[in-house]
N, C-alpha and C positions, 0 to 999 in steps of 0.2 A: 593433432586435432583432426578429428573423423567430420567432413561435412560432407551431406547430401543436396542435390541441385535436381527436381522434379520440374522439368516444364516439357509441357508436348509437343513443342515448338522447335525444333532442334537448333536455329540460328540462334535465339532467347537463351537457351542452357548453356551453348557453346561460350558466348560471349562473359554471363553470368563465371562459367570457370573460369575464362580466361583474367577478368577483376578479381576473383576471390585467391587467386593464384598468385596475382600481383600485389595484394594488398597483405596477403601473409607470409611473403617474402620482405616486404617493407617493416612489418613487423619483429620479423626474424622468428615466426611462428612455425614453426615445422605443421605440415598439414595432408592430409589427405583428399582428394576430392573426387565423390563419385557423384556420375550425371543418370537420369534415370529419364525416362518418358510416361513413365504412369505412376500414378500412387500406387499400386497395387504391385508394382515392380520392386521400389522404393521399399514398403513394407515386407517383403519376402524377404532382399538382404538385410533388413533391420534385425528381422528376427534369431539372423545367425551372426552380425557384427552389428553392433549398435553404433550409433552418429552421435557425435556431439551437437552438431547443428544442423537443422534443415534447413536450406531455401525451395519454399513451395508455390509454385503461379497456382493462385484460387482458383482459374475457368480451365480447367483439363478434360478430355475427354474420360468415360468413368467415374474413377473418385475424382470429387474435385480435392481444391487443394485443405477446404478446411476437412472434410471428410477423413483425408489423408492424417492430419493434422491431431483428431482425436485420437484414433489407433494407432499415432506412432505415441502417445502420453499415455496409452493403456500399457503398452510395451516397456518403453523407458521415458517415465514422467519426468526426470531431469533434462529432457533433450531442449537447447535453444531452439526457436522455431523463427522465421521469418518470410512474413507473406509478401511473393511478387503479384500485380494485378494491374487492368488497364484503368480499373476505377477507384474511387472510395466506396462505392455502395455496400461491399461488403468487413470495409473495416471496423466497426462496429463489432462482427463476429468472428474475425481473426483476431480482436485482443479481448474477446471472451476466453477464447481458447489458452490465452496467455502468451500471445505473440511479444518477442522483443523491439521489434519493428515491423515496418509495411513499407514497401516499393509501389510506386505505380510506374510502369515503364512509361517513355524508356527508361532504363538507368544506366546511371553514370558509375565510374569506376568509384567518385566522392561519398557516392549515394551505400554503394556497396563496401568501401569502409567502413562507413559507419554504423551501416548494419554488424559488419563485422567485430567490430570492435565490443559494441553491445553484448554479442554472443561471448565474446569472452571474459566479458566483463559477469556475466552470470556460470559460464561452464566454469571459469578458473581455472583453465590447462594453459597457459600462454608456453608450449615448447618453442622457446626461441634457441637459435641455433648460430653457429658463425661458421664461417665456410674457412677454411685453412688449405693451402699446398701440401701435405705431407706423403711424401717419395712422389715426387713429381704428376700425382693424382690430387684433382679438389676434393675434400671432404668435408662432410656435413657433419657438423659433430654440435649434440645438443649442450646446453649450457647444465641443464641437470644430471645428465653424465660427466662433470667434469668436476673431481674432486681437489685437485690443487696442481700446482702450476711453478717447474722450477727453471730460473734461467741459465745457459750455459753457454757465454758471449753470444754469438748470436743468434743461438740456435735456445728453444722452447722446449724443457719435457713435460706434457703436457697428462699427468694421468686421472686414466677415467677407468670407468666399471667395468669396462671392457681391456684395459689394457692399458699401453703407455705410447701417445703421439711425438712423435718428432719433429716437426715445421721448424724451418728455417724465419726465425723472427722474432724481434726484441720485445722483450716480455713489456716495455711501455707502451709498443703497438698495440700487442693483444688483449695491452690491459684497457686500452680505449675499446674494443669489440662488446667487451664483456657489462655485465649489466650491475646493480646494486647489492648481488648477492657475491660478491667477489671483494674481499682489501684485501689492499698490499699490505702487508705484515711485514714486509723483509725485502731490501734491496732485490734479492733473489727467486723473491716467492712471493707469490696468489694463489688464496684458499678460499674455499665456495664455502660459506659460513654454511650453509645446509648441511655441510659433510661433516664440520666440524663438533667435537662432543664438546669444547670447553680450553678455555686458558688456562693452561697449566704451569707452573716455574720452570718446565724443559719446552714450554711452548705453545700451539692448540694440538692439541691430541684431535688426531682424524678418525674418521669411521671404520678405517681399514687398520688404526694401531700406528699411523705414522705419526710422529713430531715434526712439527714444520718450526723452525726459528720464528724468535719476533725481537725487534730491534728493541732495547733493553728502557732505553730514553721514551720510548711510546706505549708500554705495557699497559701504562693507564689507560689511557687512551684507546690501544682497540682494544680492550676491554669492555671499556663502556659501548663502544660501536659495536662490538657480538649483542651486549646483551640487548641493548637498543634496537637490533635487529631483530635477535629474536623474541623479541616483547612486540611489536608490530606485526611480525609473523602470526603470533600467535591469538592476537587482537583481529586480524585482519580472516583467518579461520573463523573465528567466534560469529561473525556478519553474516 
């Protein structure tokens, strides 16, 4: 997730990162955060990498923030926006504009979750992510990169889009990391039902042509949990 942080106040923006930093690491949201001092700054890299979300202070020198705020919705009208300000006077016209929320400073890091959360709650990118040891380096590895998961005592192989991880770690550990798009199928095995094309009698058939086992007593069962899944998926799109 792409956020932008406009305020012309350099202590104001710093801090504002350092919350939005905090609260999409609690989330397990992979994110990026750029800090800017003017609208008009803000706008130039819009126009070459788009933002999922802005946080904008209304009183800026130049453009203010709702100023800011329409040209970034000429640009890319899907963008979350959230206004920072020392008043209400102009709230009113930051959710004309179709702001998700409004701050009035100070804010708190609670303040700036819940802005956060909002934003994602309309973009719909939530990359969360889990951090792993693998060859004695941490790594960040998104949960949508990971197509299925097999155990080998104690050791995880772990493949993804990009290739196959190794972590030293019991796939019941990792299976706690991981979120509602992941069953266990198999003493052995965790598969991201995203990746998966379907329950087949050799198994679920993955995106990539793999067969993963599924314990023989439970067929029924995640049966119904793929498609229950993917009927909610597909419901939850439709909104």
């Amino acid at each position: 997730m792409r956020i932008a942080v406009c305020d012309d106040l350099r202590q104001d923006r710093e801090l504002l990162r350092d919350y939005l930093k905090s609260a999409l690491a609690q989330r397990q949201v992979a994110g990026d955060i750029e800090v800017f001092d003017s609208g008009n700054g803000l706008l130039e890299q819009l126009s070459r990498d788009p933002f999922d979300a802005c946080f904008l202070d209304i009183y800026m020198e130049g453009l203010s923030g709702v100023e800011t705020a329409y040209r970034i919705l000429e640009i890319q009208p899907e963008t979350a926006l959230v206004f920072i300000t020392t008043s209400h006077d102009h709230m009113a016209e930051g959710f004309d504009v179709g702001a998700v929320h409004y701050l009035v400073k100070p804010v708190t890091s609670r303040m700036i979750e819940l802005a956060l959360d909002r934003c994602l709650k309309q973009v719909k990118t939530k990359e969360k992510y889990i951090s792993l040891m693998v060859d004695r380096t941490e790594r960040k590895v998104l949960l949508s990169d990971i197509r299925y998961i097999e155990s080998r005592e104690r050791q995880c192989l772990i493949t993804t889009t990009s290739g196959v991880l190794t972590p030293y770690i019991r796939i019941s550990d990792l299976e706690a990391m991981l979120d509602e798009r992941f069953l266990r199928c198999h003493r052995s095995f965790l598969i991201n039902m995203d990746k998966a094309e379907g329950l087949f009698p050799e198994g679920f058939l993955m995106v990539d042509g793999a067969a993963i086992p599924v314990k023989r007593d439970k067929r029924v069962e995640f049966k119904q949990k793929f498609e229950t899944y993917c009927f909610e998926k597909m419901r939850e799109g439709l909104r």
